[in-house]
Each structure stands twice: as C-alpha cells, then as structure tokens.
DRENLUM-914163 format. One record per atom (N, C-alpha, C, O): x, y, z; residue in one letter. Coordinates in steps of 0.001 Angstrom, whole numbers, padded with zeros to 6 digits, always signed. Example, Ala and Ser with C-alpha at 12.3 -4.5 7.8 and 13.67 -1.06 7.14 Angstrom:
// residues 2
+013190-005690+007800a;+012300-004500+007800a;+013200-003300+007800a;+014236-003319+008465a;+012850-002250+007080s;+013670-001060+007140s;+012900+000030+007870s;+013409+001138+008039s;
//
This chain:
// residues 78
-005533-011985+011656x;-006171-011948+010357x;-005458-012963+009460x;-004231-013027+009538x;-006143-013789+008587x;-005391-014679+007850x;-004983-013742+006983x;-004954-012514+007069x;-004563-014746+005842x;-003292-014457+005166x;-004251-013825+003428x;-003802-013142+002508x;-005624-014433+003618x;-006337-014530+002630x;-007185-013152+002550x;-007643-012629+001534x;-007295-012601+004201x;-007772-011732+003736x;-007000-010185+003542x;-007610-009162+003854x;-005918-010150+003120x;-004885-009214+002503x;-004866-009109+001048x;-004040-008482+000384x;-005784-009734+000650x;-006659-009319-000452x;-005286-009699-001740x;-005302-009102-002817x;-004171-010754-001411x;-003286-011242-002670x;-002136-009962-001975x;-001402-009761-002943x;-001738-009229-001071x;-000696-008599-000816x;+000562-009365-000260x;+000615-010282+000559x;+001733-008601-001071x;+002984-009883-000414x;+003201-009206+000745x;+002485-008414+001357x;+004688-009783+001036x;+005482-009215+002272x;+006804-008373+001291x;+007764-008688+000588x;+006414-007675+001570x;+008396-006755+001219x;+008630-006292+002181x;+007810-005815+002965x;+010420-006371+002378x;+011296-005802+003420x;+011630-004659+003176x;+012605-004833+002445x;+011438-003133+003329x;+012290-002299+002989x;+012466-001353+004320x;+011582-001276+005173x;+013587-000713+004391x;+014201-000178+005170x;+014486-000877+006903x;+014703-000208+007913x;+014396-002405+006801x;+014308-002922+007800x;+012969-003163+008188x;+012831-003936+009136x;+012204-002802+007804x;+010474-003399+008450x;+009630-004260+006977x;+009788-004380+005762x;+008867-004621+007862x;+008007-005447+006837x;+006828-004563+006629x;+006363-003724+007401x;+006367-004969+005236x;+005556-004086+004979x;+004564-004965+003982x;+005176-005553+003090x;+002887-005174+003996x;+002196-005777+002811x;+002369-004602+001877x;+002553-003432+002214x;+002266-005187+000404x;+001882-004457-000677x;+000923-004942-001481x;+001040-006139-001744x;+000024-004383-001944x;-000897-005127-002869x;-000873-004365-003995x;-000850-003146-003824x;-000872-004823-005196x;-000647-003873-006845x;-002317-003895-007311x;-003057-004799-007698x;-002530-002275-007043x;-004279-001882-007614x;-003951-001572-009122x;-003491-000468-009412x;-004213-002663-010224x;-004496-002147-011743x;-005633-001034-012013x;-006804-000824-011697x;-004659-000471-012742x;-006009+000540-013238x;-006987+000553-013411x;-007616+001524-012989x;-007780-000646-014220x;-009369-000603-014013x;-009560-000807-012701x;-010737-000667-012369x;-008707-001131-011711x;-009343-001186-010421x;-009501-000038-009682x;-010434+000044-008884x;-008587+001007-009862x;-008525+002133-009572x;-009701+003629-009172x;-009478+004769-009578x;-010404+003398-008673x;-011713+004149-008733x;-011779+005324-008079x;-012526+006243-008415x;-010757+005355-006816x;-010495+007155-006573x;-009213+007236-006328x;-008296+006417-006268x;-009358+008934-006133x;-008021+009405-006039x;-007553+009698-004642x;-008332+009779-003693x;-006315+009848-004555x;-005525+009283-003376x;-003908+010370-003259x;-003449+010932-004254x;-003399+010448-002148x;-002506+011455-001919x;-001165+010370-001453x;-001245+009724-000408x;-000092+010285-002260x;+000822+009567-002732x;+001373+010015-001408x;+001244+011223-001209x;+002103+009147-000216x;+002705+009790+000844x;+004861+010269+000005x;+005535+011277+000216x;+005123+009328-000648x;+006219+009500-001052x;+006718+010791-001975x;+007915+011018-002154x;+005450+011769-002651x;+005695+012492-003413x;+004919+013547-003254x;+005152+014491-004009x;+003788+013697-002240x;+002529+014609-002157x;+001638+014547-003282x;+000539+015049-003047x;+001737+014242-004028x;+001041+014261-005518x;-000243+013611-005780x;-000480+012718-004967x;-001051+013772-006581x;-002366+013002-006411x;-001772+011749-007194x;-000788+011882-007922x;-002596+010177-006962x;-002673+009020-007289x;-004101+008959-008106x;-004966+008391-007439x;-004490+009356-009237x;-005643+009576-009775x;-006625+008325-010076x;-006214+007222-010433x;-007923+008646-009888x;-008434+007312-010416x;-007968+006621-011858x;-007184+007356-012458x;-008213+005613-012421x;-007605+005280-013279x;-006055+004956-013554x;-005546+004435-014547x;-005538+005360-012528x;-003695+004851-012663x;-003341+003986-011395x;-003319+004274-010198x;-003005+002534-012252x;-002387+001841-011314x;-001581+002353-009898x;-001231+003532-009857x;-001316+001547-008846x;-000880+002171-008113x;-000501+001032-007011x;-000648-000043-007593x;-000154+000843-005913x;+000107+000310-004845x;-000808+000724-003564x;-001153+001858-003233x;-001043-000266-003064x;-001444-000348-001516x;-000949-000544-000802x;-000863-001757-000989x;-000159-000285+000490x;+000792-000446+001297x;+000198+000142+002730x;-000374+001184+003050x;+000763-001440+003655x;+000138-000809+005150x;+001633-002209+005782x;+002205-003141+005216x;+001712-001516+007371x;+002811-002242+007927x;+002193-004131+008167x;+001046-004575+008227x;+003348-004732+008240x;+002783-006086+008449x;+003583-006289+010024x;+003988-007385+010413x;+003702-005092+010764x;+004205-005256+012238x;+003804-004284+012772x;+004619-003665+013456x;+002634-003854+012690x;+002328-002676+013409x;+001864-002988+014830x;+000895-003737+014963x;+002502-002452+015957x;+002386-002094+017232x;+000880-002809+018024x;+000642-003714+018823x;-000087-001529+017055x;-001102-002189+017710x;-001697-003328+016885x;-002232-004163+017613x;-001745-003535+015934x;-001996-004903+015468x;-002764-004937+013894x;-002422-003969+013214x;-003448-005600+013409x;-003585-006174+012176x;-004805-004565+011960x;-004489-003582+011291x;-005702-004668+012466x;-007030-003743+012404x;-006583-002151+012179x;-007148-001344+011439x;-004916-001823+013379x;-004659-000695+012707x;-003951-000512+011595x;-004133+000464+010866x;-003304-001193+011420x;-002382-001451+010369x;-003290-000628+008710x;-003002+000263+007911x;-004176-001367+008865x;-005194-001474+007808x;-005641-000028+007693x;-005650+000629+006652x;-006110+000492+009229x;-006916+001691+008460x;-005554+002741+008712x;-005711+003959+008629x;-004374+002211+008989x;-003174+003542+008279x;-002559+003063+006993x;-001468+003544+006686x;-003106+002203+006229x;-002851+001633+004999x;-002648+002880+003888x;-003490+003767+004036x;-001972+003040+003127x;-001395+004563+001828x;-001270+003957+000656x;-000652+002898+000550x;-001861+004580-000383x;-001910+004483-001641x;-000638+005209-001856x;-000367+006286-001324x;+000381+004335-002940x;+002082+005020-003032x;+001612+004667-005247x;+001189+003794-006005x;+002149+006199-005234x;+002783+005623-006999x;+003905+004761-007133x;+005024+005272-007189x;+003739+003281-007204x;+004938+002617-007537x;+006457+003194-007396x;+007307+003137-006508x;+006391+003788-008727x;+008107+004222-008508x;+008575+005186-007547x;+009751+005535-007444x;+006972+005886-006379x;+007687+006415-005803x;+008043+005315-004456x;+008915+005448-003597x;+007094+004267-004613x;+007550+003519-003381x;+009210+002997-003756x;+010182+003143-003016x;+009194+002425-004976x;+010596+001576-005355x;+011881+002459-004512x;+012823+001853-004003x;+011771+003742-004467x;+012789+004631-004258x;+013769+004553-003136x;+013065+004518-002127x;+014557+004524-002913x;+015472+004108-001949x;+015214+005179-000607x;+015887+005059+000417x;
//
C-alpha cells in the first residue's frame, strides 16, 4: 500500500514497534468508539487518534481492519 493511502498518518516508535497514527479532529469525528487504553467511550465529536501497526505479520490489509481509535493522552502514556 503506498504511503498516500494512510490517509496523512505518520510513523511513531513506541514500545519498540512501529506504529501509523493519524489525528481525527473533531468535526471529523462522526462515531463513537471504545478507547483500547482506557475502556472508555471515544465520543463522536472529540478529537481522537487512529492507530493500526505499520509491521503487522500478516500485512498492510490486516493491519487496517485491527486499526483502534485511542484518546490521545491515553495513547501518549508510557
């Protein structure tokens, strides 16, 4: 998959793996979503993150559909 269609997501390193992130602004925000870092809902209307591996096993296609909506600061979290 090119690079273009990651829809503007970077590369971040955390905990040793690579990972895309893409930042969903709030007006972009249109449903709600179950934060893996906190259990908590990610509501429509609140910014949020998109996050899926950029080394996943089986490849680009799964990556995508195990892709998780994270509340920011809970991704930042160590």
């Amino acid at each position: 998959m090119n690079r273009l269609a990651y829809g503007g997501a970077r590369v971040v390193t955390r905990r040793g793996e690579e990972w895309f992130v893409r930042e969903i602004p709030a007006h972009r925000a249109e449903k709600s979503y179950r934060c893996p870092g906190c259990g908590a809902d990610v509501p429509p209307g609140q910014a949020h993150l998109v996050v899926w591996s950029a080394q996943h096993l089986f490849g680009d296609e799964a990556a995508l559909r195990e892709r998780r909506h994270w509340h920011a600061h809970c991704w930042r979290m160590p």
